[in-house]
C-alpha positions in Angstrom: 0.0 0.0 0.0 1.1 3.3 -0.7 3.5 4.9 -2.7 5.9 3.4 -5.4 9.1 3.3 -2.7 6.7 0.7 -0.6 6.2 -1.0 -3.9 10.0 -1.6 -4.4 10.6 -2.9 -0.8 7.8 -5.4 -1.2 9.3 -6.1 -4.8 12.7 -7.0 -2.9 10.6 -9.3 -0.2 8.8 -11.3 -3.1 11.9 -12.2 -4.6 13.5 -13.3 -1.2 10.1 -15.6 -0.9 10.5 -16.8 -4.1 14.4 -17.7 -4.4 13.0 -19.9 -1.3 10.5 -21.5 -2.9 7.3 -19.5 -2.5 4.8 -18.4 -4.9 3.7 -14.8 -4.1 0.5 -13.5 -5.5 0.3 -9.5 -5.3 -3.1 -9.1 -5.9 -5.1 -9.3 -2.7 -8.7 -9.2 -4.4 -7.0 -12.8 -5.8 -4.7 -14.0 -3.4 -5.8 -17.5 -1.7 -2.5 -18.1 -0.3 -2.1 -19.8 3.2 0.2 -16.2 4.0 -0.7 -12.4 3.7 2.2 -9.8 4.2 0.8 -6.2 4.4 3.0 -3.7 3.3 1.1 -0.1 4.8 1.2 3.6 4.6 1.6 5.9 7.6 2.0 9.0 6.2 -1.5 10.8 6.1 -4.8 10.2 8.0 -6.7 8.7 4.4 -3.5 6.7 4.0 -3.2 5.2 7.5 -7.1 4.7 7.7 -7.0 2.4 4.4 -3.6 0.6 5.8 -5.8 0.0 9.0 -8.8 -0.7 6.9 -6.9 -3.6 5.2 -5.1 -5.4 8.1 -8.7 -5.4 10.1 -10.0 -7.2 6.9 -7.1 -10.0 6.7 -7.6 -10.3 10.3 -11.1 -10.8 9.6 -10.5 -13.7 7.0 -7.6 -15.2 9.6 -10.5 -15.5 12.1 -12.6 -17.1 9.5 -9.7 -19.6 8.9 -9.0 -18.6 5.3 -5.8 -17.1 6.6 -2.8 -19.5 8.3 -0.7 -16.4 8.9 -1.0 -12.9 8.8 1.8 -10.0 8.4 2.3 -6.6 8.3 5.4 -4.3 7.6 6.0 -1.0 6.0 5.3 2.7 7.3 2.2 2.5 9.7 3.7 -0.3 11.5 7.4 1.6 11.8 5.3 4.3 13.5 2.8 2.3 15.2 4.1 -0.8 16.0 3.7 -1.0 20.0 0.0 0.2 19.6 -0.5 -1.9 16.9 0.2 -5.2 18.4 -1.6 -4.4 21.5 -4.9 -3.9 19.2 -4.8 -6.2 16.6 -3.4 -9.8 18.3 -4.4 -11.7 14.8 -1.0 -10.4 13.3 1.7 -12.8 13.7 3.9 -10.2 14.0 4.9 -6.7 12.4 7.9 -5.6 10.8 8.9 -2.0 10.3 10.3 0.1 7.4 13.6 -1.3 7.5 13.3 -4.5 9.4 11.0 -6.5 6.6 13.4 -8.9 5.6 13.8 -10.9 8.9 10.3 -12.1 7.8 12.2 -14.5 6.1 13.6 -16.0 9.5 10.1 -15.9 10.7 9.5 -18.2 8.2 11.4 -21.1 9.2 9.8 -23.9 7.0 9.8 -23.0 3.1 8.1 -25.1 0.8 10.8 -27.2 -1.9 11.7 -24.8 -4.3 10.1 -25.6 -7.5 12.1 -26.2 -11.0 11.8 -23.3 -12.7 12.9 -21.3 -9.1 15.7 -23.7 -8.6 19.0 -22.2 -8.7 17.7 -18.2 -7.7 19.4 -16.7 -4.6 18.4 -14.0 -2.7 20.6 -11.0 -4.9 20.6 -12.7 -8.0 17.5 -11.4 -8.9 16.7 -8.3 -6.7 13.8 -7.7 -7.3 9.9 -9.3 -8.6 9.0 -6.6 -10.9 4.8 -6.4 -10.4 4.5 -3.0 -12.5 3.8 -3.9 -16.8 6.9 -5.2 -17.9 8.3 -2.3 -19.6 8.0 0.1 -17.1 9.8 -0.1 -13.0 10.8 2.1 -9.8 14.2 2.6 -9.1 14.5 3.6 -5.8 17.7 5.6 -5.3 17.6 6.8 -1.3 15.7 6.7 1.7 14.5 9.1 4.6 14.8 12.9 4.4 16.6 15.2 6.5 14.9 18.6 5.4 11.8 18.2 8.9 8.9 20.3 7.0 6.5 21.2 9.7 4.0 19.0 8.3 5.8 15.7 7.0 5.7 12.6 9.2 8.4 11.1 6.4 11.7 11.9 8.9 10.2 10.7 11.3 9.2 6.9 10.2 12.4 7.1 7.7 14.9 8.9 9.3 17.7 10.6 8.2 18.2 11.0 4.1 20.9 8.0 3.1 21.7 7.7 -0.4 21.7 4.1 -2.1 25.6 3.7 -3.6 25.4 4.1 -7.0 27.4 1.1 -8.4 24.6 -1.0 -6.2 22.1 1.2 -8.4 23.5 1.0 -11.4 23.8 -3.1 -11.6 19.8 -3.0 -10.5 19.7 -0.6 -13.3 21.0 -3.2 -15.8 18.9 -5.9 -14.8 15.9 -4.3 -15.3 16.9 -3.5 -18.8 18.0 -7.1 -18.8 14.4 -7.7 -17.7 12.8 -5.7 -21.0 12.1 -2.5 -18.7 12.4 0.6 -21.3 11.0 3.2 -18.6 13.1 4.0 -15.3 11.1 6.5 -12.9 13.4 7.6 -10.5 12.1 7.8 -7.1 13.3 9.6 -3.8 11.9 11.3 -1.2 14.2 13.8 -1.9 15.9 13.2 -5.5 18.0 17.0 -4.7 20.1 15.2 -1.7 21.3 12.2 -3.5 24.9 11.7 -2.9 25.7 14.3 -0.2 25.7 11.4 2.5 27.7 9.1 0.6 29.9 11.5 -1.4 29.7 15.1 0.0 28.5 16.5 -3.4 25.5 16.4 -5.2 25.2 13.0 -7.1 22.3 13.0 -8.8 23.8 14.6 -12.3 26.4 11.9 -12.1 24.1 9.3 -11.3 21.4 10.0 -14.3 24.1 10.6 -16.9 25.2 7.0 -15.7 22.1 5.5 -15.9 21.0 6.8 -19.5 24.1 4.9 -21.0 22.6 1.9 -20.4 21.2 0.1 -23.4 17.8 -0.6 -23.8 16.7 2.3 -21.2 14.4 4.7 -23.6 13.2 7.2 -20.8 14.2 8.0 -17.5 11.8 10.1 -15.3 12.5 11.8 -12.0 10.4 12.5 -8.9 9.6 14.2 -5.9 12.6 16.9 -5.9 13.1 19.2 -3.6 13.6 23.0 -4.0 16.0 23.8 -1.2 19.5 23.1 -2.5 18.7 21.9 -6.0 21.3 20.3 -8.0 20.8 22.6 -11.1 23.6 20.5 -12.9 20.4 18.1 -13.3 19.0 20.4 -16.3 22.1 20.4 -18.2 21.5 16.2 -18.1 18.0 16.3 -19.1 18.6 18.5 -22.1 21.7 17.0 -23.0 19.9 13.4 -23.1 17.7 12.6 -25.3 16.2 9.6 -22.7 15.9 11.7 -19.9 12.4 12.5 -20.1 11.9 16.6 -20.0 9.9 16.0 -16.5 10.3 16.8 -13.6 8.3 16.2 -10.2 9.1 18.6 -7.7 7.0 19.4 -4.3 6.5 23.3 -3.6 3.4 23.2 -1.5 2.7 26.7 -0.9 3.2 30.5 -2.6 3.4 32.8 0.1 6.3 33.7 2.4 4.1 33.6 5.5 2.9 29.7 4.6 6.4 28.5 3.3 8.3 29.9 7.0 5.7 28.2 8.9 5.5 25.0 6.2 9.8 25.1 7.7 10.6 25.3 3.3 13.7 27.2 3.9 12.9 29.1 0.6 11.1 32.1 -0.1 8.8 32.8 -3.0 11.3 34.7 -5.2 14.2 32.1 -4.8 11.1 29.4 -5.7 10.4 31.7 -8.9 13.7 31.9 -10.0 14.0 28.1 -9.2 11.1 27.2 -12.0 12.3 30.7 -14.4 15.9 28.8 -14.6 14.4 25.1 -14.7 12.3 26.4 -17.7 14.8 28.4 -19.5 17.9 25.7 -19.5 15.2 22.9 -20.6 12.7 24.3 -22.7 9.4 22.4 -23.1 9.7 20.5 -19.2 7.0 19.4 -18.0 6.7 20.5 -14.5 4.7 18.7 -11.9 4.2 20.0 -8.3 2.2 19.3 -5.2 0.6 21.9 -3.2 -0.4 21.4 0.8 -3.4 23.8 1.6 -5.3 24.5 4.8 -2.3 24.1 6.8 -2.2 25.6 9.9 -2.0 29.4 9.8 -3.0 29.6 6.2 -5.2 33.2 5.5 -8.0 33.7 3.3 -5.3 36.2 2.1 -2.8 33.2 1.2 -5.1 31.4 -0.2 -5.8 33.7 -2.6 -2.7 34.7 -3.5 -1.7 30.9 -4.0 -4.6 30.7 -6.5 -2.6 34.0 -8.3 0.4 31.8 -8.5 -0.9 28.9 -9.9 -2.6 30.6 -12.4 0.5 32.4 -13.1 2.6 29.7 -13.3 0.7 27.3 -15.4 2.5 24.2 -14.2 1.3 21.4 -16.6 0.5 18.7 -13.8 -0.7 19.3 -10.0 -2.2 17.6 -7.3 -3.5 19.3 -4.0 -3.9 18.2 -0.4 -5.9 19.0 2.7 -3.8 19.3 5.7 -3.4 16.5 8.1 -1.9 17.2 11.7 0.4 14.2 12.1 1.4 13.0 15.3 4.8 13.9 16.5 5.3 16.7 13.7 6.6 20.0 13.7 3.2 21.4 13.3 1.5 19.2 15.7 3.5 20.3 18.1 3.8 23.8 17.5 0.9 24.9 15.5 -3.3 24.7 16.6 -4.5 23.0 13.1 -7.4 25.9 13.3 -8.8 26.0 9.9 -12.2 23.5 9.2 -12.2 20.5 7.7 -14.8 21.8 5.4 -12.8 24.8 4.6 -9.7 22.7 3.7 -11.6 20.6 1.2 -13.3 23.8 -0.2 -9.5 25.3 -1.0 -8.6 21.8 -2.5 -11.3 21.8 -4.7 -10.8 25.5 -6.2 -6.9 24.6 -6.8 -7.9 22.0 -9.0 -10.4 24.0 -10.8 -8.4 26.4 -11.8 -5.5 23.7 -12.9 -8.4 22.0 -14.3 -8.7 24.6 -17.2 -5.0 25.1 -17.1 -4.6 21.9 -18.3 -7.4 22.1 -20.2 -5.8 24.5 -22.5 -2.2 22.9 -22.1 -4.1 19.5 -23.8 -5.8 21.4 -26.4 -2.5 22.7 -27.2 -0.7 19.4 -28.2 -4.0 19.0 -30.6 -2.0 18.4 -34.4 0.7 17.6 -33.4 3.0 13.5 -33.1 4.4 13.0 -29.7 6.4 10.0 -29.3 4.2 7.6 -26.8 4.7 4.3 -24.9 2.0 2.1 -24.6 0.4 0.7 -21.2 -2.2 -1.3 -22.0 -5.7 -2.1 -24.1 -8.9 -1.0 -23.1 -11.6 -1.5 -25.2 -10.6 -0.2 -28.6 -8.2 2.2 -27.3 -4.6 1.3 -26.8 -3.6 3.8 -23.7 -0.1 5.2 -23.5 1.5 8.2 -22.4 4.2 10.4 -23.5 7.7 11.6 -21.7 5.4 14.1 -20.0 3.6 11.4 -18.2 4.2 9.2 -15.1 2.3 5.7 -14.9 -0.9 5.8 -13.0 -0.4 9.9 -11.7 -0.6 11.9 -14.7 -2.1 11.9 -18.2 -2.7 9.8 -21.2 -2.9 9.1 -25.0 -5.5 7.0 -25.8 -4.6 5.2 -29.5 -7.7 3.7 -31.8 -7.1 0.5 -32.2 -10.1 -2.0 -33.2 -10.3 -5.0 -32.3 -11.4 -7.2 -35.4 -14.8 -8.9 -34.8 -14.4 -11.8 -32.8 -11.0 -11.2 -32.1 -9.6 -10.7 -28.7 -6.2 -9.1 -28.1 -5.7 -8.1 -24.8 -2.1 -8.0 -25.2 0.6 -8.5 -27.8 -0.1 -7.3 -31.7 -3.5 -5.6 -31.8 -5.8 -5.4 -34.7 -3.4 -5.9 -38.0 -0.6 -6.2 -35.5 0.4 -2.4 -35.4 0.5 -1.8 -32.2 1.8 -3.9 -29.4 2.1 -3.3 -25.4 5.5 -1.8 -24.5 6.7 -0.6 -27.5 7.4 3.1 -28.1 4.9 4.7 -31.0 4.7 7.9 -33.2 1.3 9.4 -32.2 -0.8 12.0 -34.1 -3.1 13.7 -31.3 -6.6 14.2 -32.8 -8.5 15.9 -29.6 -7.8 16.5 -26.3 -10.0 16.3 -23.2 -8.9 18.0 -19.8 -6.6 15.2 -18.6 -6.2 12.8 -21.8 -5.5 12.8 -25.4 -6.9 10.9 -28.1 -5.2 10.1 -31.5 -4.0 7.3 -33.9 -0.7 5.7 -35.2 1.2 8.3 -37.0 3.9 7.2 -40.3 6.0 9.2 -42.3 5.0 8.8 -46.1 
């Protein structure tokens, strides 16, 4: 559960399990296994209610006897643990963020290995990929130092600790190995990569590194941070033609009153001239942000003038958040979370109006014109893709025609005379746009 770093760790933990001889099923609408291993969220009140949500359900189905064994790692239980055990006795046991893997001691009897797993040891293969074959995470460091008011992340993670980069670079080459054409680099702070490790920012290094690797078409980055940004970065992503011109980075606010007592450490000019410079030395980025409303202190006043500065800046993707006072925070501590539930939803739902018909427009733009797309996936008689200005599952996508020939199914693999298959990178001709998606068919020079 959660975000895509909780997907790699339970990535690494199936492919433990498996190199001993278990079969791991990662859907849990399907999984009829004799073991469940939740991996949770604990980073905002939605997240940590679905987490809990999830584990009272297995517990549920344990009681039932459908369940042998029961599980749970990941964020909530790093936080919660002691709490945890003492209200929920059908767990076996919990593991924390960092912990997980000694669930393989806990599991002292492994099944034989079967044939085709015979031979795998744990580091051989690092990973079981569960994302579409031709896309993966690449998770590059843990924990953050920077202690926004807000952000429960330090605390459950601790401090920022950079993965070595030879280690990331061999991962890196098996997933090419593996038929993976997209990399989506993830952090929870991409900007500190490498000052643990190597006392200088890394990340320049690090994505020039990985872009030599054959077979790698795009490489995405996410969730950087403003404070000390490594602007060497932008030289990289318009030096290298599979570095996608993208760029996730989390501002959160507008106004110098909300990013002092958000604990930013920037003000709104240096976060101007931040996105003027980003813009200018790679023209054409896409930029994707995050904003944090309602948070404790906020004005009508900065309210309003965040609007201003959204509609100003035009960013091409963004997402917005309610505040949610999290125990042991900055904020919690320091800060009475006095503005009204209702009030924080209201603000949420104006931001993404007005980014609503920002992108709106932005789509309408790319009306005419061929963008180079990979595809995803079939549905219906649409193949959906998305172009270098798109991360899986967060952000837009192209949606190809592509009939299916009466009688004919193809939910994978060549589609209608063949033209199209899943994974494969495609010239696009976009037809119409709609306010988060694009529509057009298989483009050919003649």
């Amino acid at each position: 559960m959660g975000c895509s770093k909780n997907l790699v760790d339970t990535e690494r933990l199936m492919a433990r399990l498996e190199s001993l001889g278990y079969r791991c099923a990662h859907d849990p609408e399907v999984a009829t296994g004799e073991i469940a291993v939740i991996n949770t969220c604990g980073f905002i009140g939605d997240a940590k209610e679905e987490s809990i949500n999830t584990i009272l359900q297995f517990a549920e189905r344990k009681t039932q006897g459908e369940l042998k064994r029961l599980y749970v790692m990941g964020c909530l239980a790093e936080r919660y643990r002691k709490d945890l055990e003492a209200e929920i006795p059908e767990v076996d046991k919990w593991f924390g963020k960092f912990d997980y893997l000694n669930l393989i001691e806990e599991l002292k009897t492994p099944p034989q290995p079967s044939p085709q797993r015979e031979g795998l040891q744990a580091g051989c293969q690092p990973r079981v990929l569960t994302t579409p074959r031709h896309y993966a995470y690449l998770k590059i460091s843990e924990g953050c130092n920077r202690m926004c008011s807000y952000c429960a992340i330090p605390l459950i993670t601790g401090r920022h600790t950079s993965v070595p980069m030879e280690e990331l670079i061999r991962e890196a080459e098996w997933m090419a190995g593996q038929g993976v054409k997209e990399l989506n680099v993830i952090a929870q702070d991409l900007s500190s990569y490498g000052l643990d490790l190597y006392k200088r920012h890394q990340l320049p290094e690090l994505i020039n590194r990985l872009a030599d690797i054959e077979g790698i078409g795009w490489i995405r980055l996410h969730y950087a941070y403003p404070t000390d940004f490594p602007y060497p970065i932008l030289d990289v992503m318009r030096e290298r033609e599979n570095v996608c011109r993208y760029l996730d980075i989390a501002l959160q606010h507008a106004t110098d009153s909300m990013l002092s007592k958000m604990r930013r450490h920037i003000t709104r000019a240096e976060q101007d001239r931040l996105l003027d410079t980003i813009r200018t030395k790679v023209p054409g980025i896409c930029l994707r942000t995050t904003l944090l409303v309602g948070h404790p202190g906020e004005t009508e006043a900065d309210f309003r003038e965040l609007c201003e500065w959204v509609e100003q800046q035009q960013f091409d993707r963004l997402g917005a958040f309610a505040y949610s006072e999290e125990d042991g925070t900055y904020a919690a501590k320091h800060y009475k979370d006095d503005i009204p539930e209702e009030v924080k939803q209201e603000r949420v739902a104006e931001i993404m109006r007005i980014q609503q018909a920002i992108s709106a427009r932005k789509m309408a733009s790319q009306v005419g014109k061929v963008l180079r797309v990979l595809t995803d996936r079939r549905e219906g008689d649409y193949v959906i893709g998305r172009t270098e200005f798109d991360s899986p599952e967060v952000d837009c996508e192209v949606l190809i025609t592509a009939p299916t020939p009466r009688g004919k199914k193809t939910p994978a693999g060549p589609l209608g005379k063949g033209e199209i298959r899943i994974g494969e990178f495609y010239d696009v001709k976009i037809e119409r746009a709609e306010e988060f998606d694009l529509y057009g068919k298989l483009w050919s020079k003649k």
